[in-house]
C-alpha positions in Angstrom: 32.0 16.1 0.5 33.2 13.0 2.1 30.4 12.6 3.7 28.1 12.3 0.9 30.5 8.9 0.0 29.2 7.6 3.6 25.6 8.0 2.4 26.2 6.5 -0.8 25.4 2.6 0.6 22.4 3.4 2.1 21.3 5.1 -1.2 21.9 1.7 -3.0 20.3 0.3 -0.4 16.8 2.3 -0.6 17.2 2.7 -4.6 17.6 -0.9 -5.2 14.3 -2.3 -4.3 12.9 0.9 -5.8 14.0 0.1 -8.7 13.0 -3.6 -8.8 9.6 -2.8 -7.9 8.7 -0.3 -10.8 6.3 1.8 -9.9 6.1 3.6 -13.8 7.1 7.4 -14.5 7.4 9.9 -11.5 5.0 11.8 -10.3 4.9 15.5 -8.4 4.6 15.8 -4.8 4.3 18.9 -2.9 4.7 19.6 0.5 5.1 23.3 2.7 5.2 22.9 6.2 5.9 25.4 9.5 6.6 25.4 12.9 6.1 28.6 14.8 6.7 29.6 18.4 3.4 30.1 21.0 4.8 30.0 24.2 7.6 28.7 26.1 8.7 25.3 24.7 5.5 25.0 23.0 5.0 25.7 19.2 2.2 25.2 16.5 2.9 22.7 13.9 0.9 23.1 10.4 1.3 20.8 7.2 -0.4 21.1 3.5 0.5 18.3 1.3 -0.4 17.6 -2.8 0.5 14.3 -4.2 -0.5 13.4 -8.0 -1.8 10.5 -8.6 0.0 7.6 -10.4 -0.5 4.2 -12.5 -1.3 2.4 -9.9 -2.4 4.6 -6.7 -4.6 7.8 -6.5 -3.9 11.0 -6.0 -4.0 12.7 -2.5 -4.3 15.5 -0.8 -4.1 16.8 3.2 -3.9 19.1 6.1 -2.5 18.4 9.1 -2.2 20.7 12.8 -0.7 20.4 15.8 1.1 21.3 18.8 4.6 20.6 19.2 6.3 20.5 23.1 10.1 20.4 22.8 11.4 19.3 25.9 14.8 19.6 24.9 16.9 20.5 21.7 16.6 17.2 20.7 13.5 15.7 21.8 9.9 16.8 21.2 6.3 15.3 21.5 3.6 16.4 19.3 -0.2 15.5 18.8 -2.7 16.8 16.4 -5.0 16.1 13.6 -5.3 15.6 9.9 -7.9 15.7 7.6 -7.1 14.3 3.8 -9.2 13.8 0.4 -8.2 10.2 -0.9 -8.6 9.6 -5.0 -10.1 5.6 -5.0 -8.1 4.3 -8.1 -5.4 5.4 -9.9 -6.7 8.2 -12.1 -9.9 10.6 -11.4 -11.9 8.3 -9.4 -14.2 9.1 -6.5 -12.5 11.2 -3.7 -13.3 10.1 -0.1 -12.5 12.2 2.5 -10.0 11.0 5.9 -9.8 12.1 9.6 -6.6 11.0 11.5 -5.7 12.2 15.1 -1.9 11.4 15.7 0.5 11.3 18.4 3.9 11.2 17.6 8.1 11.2 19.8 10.7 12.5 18.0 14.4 11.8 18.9 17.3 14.2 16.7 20.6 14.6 16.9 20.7 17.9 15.9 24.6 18.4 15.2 27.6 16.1 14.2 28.3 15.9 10.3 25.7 13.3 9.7 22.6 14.3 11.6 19.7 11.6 12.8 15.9 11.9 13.5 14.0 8.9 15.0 10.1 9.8 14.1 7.7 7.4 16.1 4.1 8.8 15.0 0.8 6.4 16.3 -2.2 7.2 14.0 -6.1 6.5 14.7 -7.6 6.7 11.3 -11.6 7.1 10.1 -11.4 5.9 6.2 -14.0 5.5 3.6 -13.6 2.1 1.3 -16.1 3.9 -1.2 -18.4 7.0 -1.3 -21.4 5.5 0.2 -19.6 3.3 2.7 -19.6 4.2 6.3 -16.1 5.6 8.0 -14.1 2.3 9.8 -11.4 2.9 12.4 -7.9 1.6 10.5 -5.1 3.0 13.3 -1.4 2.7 12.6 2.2 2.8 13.3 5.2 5.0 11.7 8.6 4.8 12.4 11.0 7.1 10.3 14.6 7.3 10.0 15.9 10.3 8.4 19.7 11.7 7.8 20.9 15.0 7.0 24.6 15.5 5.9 25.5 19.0 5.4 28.6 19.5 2.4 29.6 22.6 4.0 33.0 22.9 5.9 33.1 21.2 9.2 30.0 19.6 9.1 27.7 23.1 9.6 24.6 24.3 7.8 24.7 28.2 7.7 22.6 30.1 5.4 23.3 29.4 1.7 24.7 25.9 2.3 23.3 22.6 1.0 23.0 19.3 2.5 21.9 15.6 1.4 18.8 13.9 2.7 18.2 10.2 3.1 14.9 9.0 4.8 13.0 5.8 5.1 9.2 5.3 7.0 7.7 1.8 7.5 4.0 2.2 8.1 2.4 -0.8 10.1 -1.2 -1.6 10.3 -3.4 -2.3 13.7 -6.4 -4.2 14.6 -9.4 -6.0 12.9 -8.4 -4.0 9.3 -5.1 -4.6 8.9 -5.7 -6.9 6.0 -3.0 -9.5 4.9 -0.1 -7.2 5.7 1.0 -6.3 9.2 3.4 -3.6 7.2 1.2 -2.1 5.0 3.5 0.7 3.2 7.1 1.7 2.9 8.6 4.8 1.5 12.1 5.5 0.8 13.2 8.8 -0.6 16.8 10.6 -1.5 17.7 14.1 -2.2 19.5 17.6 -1.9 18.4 20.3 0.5 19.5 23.8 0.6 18.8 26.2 3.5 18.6 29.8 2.4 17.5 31.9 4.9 17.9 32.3 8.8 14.2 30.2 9.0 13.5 28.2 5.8 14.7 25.7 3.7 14.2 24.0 0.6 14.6 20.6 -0.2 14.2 18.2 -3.9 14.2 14.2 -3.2 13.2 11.2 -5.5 10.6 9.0 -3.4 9.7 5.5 -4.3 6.4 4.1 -2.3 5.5 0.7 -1.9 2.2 -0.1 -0.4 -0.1 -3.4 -0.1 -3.0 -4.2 -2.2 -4.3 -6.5 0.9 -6.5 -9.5 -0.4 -4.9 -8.8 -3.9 -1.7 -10.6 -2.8 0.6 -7.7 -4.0 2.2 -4.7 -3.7 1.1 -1.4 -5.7 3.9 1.0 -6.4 4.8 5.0 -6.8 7.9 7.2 -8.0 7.4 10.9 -6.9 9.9 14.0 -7.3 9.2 15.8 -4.1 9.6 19.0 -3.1 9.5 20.5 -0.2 9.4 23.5 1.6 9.9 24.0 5.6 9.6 27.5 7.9 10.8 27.4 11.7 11.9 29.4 14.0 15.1 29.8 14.9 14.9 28.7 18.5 13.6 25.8 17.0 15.0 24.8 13.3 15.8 21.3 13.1 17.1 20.0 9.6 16.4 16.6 10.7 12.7 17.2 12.6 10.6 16.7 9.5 
């Protein structure tokens, strides 16, 4: 339990701003994801993702596959591709659909009683302004810094333990579209994780996003409850590799 203490500055520090920036009543976001074995080092990586939409930003939803090579327990390389239905406006406008290939290094330390994933993830995205607009290239950056600090004894994470989650991911924009903003959306989240079986866990975190408006000067702003639900295999389970 001490080690929740540890985690309690960087809390304040991702709750302040979140709470200075509003961002109006919470909204659901829902997110299962696996990782299964294929061959060797080499696994297959699939994502389905829900988010409601809120005051200010629309709702989204998306599907992402990949292949995952993990070169060693705590290093991995993964590329794949995602396709995504964007709401335009904050409440039942227009859906647009998104492509995104991505490449992405991840760096974990996968023991220790406070565990760290470094999450570099390059994206080249095909976006639709409106309906009846062609698609235009928009690639980015995401770095994430996540932490894991399990409450059981001696820093582990058996089966039926819990553990407390802390993660922030700066998104940066590329080229011609990148609008006013070089960093074009934050999101800091905070929450409790529980792993109950030998392959899966379960995790409940309060999110606050923060993105740009671009030539409107400002930022727009979301609170989410998130929950989420991860399957691995056991040669493979990483808390932190998210």
């Amino acid at each position: 339990m001490k080690h929740l203490f540890r985690l309690l500055p960087l809390a304040l520090l991702f709750g302040t701003p979140a709470l200075a920036q509003g961002g109006g009543a919470p909204v659901g976001w829902l997110k299962l994801s696996a990782d299964l074995p294929l061959r060797g080092r080499w696994t297959l990586y699939s994502e389905v993702e829900s988010r409601q939409s809120s005051a200010q930003l629309g709702a989204q939803q998306l599907g992402r596959l990949g292949l995952r090579l993990h070169v060693a327990p705590s290093f991995s390389l993964s590329t794949g591709y995602v396709l995504a239905a964007n709401e335009l406006g904050p409440a039942d406008g227009p859906r647009v659909p998104e492509h995104r290939f991505y490449q992405e290094v991840i760096l974990a330390d996968v023991k220790g009683p406070v565990r760290a994933s470094h999450r570099l993830r390059a994206e080249e995205r095909w976006l639709r302004p409106l309906p009846e607009a062609a698609f235009r290239f928009a690639p980015r950056l995401r770095y994430q810094l996540r932490l894991v600090v399990p409450l059981h004894s001696g820093g582990l994470l058996p089966v039926g333990s819990a553990y407390v989650v802390v993660a922030d991911e700066l998104f940066a924009s590329l080229g011609k579209q990148a609008g006013r903003s070089f960093l074009e959306e934050n999101r800091a989240s905070a929450g409790l994780g529980y792993r109950f079986s030998p392959l899966a866990t379960i995790e409940l975190a309060y999110l606050h996003q923060t993105q740009s408006a671009g030539n409107l000067g400002f930022a727009l702003a979301r609170n989410a409850v998130q929950l989420s639900v991860a399957v691995a295999a056991p040669s493979h389970l990483s808390l932190v590799r998210r």
